[in-house]
N, C-alpha and C positions, 0 to 999 in steps of 0.2 A: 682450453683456457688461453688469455691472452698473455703473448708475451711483455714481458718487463721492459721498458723503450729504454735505452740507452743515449741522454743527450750526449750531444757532440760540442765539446771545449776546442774554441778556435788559439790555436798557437797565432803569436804575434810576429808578425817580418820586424827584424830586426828589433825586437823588443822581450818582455816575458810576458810571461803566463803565471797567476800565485798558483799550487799543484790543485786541482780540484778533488774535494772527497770521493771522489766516484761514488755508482750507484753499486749499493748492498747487491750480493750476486744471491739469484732466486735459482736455487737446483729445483725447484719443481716446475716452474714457467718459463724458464731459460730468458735470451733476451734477444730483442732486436735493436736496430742501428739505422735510422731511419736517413738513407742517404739519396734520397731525390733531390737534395737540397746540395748535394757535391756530387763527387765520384770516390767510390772506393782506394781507388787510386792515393788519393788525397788523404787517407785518414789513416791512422796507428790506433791499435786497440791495447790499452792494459788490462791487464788481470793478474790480482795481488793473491792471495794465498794465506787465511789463516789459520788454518785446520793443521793440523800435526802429522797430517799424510799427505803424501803430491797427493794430485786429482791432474784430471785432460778435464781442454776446454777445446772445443768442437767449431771451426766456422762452417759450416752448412754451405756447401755448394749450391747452386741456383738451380732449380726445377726446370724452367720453365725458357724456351728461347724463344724467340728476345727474350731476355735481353742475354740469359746465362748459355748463349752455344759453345762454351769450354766446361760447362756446368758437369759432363761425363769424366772429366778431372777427378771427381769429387772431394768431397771433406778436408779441410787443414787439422789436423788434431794435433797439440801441444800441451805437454806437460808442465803443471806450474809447481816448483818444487814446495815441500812443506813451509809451516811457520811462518814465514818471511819470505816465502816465494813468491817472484814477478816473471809474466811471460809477457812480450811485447808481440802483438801480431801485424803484419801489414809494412806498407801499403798493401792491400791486394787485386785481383783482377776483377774490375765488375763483369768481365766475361765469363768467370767463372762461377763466384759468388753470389751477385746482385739477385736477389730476388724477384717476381713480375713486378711488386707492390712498391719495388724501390726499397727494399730495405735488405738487411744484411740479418741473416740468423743466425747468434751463437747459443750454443746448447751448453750447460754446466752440470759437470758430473754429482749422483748424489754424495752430500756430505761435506763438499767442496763452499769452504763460507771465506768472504773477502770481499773484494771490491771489484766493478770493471767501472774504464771508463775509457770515449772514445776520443781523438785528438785529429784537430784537422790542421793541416799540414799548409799554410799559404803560399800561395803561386807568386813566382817575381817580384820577388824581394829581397 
């Protein structure tokens, strides 16, 4: 199945952002982060937590080199506490992460219900 795309909310230099609802977390499709359009580098990932138990949430190492030749690093896994749990992930490495297709994999535990959303970080500002 295809994963669940994760758009990417651009933070403003010097300015704000109103908080976006982020996208409903799918524990059966998991999600990606479709970053040909930046660098890994550049973006911060949230994941809220509404379930009454922690759950991990998985970034997926890169397969394939090119572009991920740190990809043998593998996995980032973080625990998002229960209720009212948030885990922030990143920046991270697209050397390790980036997937061939340009995008970023995160995987979400079953059961685990809440929100991700991805945030891009502006250069020189």
């Amino acid at each position: 199945m295809a994963r669940t795309n994760v758009p990417i909310s651009n933070l403003v230099g010097n300015g704000s952002l109103a908080d976006p609802a982020g996208t409903t977390l799918d524990a059966t499709n998991d999600h990606s982060i479709d970053v040909s359009v930046t660098h890994p580098e550049e973006l911060i990932i949230r994941v809220t937590n509404t379930h009454s138990s922690a759950h991990t949430v998985t970034l997926k190492a890169g397969g394939t080199n090119p572009p991920a030749w740190r990809g043998g690093q593998g996995d980032l896994t973080v625990s998002v506490p229960a209720t009212t749990g948030v885990a922030w992930l990143g920046p991270v490495s697209s050397s390790r992460f980036q997937q061939a297709g340009g995008l970023l994999h995160v995987d979400i535990e079953s059961g685990h219900t809440g929100t991700i959303t991805a945030f891009k970080v502006p250069r020189g500002t």
